[in-house]
Residue frames as qw, qx, qy, qz and C-alpha x, y, z in Angstrom:
[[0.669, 0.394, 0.450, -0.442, 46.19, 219.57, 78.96],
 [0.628, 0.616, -0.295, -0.373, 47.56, 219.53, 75.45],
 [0.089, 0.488, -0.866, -0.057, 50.38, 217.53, 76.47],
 [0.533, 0.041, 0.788, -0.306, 47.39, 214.74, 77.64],
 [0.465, 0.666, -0.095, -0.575, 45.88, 215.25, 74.35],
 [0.340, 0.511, -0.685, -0.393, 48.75, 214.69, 71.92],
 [0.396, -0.083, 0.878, -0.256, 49.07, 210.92, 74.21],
 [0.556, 0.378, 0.620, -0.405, 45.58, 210.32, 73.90],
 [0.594, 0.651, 0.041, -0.471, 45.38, 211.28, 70.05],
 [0.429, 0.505, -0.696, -0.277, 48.48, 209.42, 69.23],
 [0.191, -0.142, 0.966, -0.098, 47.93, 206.10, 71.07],
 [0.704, 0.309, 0.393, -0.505, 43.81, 206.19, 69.51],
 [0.670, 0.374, -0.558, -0.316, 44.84, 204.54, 66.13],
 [0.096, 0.294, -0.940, 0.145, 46.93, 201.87, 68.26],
 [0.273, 0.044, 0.724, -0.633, 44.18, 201.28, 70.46],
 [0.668, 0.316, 0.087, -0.668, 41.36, 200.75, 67.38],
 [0.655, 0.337, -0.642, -0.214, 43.58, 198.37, 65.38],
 [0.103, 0.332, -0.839, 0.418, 43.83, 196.53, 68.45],
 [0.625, 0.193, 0.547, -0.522, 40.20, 196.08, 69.11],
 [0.703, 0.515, -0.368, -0.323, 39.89, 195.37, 65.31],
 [0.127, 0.435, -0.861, 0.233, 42.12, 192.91, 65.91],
 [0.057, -0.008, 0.964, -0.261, 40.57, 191.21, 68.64],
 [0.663, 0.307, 0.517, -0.446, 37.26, 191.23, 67.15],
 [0.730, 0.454, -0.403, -0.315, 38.13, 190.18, 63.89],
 [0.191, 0.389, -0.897, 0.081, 40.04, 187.46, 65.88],
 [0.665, -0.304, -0.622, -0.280, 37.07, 186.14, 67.16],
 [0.560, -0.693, 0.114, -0.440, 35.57, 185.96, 70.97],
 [0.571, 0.293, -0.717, 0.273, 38.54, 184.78, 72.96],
 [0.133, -0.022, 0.662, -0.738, 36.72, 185.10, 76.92],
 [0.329, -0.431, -0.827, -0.151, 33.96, 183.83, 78.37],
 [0.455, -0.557, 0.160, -0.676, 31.36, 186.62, 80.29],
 [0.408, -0.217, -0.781, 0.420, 31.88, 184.72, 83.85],
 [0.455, -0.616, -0.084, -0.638, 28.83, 185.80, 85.45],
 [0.035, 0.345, -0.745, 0.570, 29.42, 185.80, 89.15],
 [0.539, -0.204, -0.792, -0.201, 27.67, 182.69, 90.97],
 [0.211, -0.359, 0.494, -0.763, 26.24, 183.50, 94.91],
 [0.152, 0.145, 0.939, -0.273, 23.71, 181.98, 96.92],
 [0.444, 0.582, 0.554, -0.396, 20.82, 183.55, 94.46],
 [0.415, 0.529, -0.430, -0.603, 22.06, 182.73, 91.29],
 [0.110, 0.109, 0.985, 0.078, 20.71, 179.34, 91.25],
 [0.300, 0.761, 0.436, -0.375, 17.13, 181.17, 91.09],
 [0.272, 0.759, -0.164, -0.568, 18.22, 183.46, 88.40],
 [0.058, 0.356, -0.753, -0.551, 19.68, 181.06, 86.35],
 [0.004, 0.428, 0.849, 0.309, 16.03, 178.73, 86.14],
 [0.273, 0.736, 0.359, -0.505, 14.39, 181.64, 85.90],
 [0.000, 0.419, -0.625, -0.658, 16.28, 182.18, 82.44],
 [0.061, -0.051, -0.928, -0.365, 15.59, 178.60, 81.41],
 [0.425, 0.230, 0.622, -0.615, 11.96, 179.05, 82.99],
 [0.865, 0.171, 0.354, -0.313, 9.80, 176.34, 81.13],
 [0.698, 0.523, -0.489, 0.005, 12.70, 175.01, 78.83],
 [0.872, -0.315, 0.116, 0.357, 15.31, 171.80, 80.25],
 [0.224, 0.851, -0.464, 0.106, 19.08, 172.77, 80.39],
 [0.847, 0.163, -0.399, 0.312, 21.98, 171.36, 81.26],
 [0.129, -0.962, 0.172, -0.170, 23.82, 172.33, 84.28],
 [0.822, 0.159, -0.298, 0.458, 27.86, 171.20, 84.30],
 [0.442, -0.851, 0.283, -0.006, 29.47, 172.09, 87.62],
 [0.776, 0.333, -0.179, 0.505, 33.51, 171.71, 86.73],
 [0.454, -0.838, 0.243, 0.180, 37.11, 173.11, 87.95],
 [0.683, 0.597, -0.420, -0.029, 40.01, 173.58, 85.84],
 [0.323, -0.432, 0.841, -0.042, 42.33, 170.94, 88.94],
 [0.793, 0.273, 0.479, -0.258, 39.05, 168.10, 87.96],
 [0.134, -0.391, 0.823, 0.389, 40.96, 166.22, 85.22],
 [0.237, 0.351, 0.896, -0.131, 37.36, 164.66, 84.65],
 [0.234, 0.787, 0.330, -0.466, 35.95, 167.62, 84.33],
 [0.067, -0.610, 0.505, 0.607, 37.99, 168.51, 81.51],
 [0.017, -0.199, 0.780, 0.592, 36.99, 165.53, 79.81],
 [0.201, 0.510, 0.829, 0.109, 33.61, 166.01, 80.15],
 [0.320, 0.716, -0.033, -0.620, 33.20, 169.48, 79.00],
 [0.008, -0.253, 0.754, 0.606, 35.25, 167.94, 75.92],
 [0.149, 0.285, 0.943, 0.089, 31.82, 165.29, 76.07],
 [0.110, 0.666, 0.479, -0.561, 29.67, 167.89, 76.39],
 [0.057, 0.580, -0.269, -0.767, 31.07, 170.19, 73.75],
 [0.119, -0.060, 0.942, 0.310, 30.44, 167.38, 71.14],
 [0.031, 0.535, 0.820, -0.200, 26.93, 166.79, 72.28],
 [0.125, 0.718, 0.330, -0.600, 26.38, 170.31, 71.99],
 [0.236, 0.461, -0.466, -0.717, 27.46, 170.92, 68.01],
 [0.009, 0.228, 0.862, 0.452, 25.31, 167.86, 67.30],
 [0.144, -0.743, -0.652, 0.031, 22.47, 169.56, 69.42],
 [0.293, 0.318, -0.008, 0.901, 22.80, 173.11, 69.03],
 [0.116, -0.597, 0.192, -0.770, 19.91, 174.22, 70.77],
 [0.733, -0.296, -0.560, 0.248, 20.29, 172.36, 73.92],
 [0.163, -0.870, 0.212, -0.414, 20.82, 174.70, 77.02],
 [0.841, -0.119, -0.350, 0.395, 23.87, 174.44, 78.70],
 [0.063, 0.891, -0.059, 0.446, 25.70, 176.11, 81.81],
 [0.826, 0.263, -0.316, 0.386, 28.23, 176.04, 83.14],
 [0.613, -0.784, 0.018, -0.090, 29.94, 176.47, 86.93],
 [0.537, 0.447, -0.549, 0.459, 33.32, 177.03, 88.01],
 [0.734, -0.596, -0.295, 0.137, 34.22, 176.48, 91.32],
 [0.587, -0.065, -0.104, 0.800, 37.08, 178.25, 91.01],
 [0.276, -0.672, -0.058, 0.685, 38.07, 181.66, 91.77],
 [0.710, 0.661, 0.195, 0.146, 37.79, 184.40, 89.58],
 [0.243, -0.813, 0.436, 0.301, 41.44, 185.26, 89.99],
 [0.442, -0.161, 0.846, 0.250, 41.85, 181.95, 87.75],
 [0.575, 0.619, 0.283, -0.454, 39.78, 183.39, 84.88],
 [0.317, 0.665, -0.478, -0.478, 42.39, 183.57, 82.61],
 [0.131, -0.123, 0.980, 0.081, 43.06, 179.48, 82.65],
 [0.561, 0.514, 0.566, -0.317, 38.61, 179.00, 82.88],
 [0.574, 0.701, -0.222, -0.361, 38.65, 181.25, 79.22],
 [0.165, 0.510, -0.780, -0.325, 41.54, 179.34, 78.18],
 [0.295, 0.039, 0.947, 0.118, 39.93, 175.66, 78.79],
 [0.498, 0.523, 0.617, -0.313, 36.44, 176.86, 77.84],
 [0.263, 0.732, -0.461, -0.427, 38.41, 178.24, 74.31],
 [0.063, -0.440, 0.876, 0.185, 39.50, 175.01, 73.95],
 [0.328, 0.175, 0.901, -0.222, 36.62, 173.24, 74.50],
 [0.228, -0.376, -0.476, -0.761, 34.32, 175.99, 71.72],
 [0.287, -0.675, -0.604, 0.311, 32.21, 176.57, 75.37],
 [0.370, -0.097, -0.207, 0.900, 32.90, 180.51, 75.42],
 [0.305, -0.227, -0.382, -0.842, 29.57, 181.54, 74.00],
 [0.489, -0.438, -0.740, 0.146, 27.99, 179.17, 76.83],
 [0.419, -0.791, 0.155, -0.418, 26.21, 180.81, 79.92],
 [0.440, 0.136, -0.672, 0.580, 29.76, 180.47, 81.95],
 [0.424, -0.798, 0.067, -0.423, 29.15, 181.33, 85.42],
 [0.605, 0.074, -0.695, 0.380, 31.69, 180.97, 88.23],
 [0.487, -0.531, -0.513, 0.467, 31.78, 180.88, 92.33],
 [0.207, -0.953, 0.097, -0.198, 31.94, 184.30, 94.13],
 [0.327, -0.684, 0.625, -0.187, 34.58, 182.71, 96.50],
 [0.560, 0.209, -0.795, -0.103, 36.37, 179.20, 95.26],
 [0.387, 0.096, -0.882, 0.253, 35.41, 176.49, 96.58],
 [0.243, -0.134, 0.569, -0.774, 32.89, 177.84, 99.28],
 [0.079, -0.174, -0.948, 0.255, 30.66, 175.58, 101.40],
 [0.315, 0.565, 0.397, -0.651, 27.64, 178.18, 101.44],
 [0.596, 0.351, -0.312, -0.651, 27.47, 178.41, 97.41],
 [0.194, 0.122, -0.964, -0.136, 27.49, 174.65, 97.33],
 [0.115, 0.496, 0.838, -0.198, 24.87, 173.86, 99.46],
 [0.477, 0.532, -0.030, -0.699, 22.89, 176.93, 97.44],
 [0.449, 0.309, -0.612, -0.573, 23.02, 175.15, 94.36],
 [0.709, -0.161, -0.566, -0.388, 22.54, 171.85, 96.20],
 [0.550, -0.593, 0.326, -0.490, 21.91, 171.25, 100.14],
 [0.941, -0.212, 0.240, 0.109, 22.71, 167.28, 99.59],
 [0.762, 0.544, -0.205, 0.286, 26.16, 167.76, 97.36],
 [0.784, -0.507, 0.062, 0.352, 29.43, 167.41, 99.06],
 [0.013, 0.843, -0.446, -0.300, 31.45, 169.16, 96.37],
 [0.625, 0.071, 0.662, 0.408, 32.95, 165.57, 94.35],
 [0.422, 0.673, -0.192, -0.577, 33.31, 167.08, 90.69],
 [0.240, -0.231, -0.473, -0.816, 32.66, 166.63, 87.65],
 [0.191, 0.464, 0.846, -0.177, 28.51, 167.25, 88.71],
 [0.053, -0.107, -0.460, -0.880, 26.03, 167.73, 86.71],
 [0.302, 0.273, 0.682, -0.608, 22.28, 168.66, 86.86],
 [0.056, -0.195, -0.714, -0.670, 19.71, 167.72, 84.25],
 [0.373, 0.347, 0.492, -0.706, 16.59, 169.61, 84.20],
 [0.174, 0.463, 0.819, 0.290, 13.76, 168.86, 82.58],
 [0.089, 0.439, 0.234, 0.863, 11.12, 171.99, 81.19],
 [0.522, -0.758, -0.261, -0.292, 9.10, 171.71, 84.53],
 [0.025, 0.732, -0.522, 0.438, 12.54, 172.40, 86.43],
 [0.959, -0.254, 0.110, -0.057, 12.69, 168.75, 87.76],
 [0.459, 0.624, -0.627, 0.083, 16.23, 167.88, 88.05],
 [0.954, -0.276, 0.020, 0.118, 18.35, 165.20, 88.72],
 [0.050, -0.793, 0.600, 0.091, 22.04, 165.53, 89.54],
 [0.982, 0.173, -0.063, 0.030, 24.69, 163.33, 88.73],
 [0.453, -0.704, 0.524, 0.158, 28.47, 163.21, 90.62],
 [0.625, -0.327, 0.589, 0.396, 31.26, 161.84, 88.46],
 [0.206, 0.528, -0.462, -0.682, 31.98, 162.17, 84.74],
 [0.605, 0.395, 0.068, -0.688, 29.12, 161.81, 82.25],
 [0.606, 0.053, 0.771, 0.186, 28.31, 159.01, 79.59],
 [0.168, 0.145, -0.472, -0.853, 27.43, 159.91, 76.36],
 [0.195, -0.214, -0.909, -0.299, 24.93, 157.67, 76.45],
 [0.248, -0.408, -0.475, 0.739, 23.63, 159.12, 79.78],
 [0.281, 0.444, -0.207, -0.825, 23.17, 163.05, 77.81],
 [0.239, 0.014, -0.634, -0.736, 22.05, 161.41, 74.79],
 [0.185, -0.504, -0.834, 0.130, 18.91, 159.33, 76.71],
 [0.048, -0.622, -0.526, 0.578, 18.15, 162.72, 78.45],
 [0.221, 0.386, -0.302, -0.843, 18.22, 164.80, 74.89],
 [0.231, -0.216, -0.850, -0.421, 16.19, 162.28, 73.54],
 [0.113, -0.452, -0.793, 0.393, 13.65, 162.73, 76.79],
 [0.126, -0.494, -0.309, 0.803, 13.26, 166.50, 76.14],
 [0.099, 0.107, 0.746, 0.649, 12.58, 166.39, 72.36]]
């Protein structure tokens, strides 16, 4: 017991400057809240009577990449715009998601990813007519009217619908 002790009493300095560290380095991960076939309810129950954004992405979707980049933009001229944000991927592949959404200044976003990449049963939860083409997005409006949208975004496109919600 002492010998567990000493361990434990010499490795607690390491272990504080190390969190110190990584919060004085600033939030490098994104909470990935896990996505099923009834977290499409929980997540407009969040927004319930506000519009959001929803960006369904994958870090293979070369598109997708270069509309989070559009997005991210859109969001530091609109700050409080609601935006979230779907991986399709696996969370075995978290460490690449944190790394693009790090890149992208998205880590503070409501991340949320699949339960199980890729799977045909959380797709048609989120949407019963989507086939799974990425980049898609879903713009809701504050009465939870949405419209999806398959391929990668215009600026013009977001800016029309941030001008609608105003």
């Amino acid at each position: 017991m002492d010998a567990t002790r000493t361990i434990i009493t010499q490795k607690t300095p390491l272990l504080l400057f190390s969190l110190l560290l990584l919060f004085l380095s600033g939030k490098t991960f994104a909470q990935l809240k896990i996505f099923d076939k009834n977290s499409l309810a929980t997540i407009e129950k969040q927004y319930t009577d506000q519009a959001f954004i929803l960006v369904v992405w994958s870090i293979e979707c070369l598109p997708c990449r270069e509309e989070l980049e559009l997005i991210s933009n859109i969001k530091k001229q609109y700050e409080n715009i609601n935006m979230v944000f779907l991986s399709t991927d696996e969370l075995a592949q978290k460490e690449m998601i944190n790394s693009i959404l790090k890149t992208y200044k998205l880590l503070n976003q409501d991340n949320w990813i699949f339960k199980k990449s890729n799977s045909p049963a959380l797709k048609f939860a989120l949407d019963p007519n989507w086939y799974g083409e990425l980049p898609r997005s879903y713009f809701y409006d504050s009465q939870h009217k949405r419209v999806g949208i398959s391929g990668k975004l215009a600026k013009e496109n977001v800016l029309d619908w941030v001008d609608q919600i105003k």
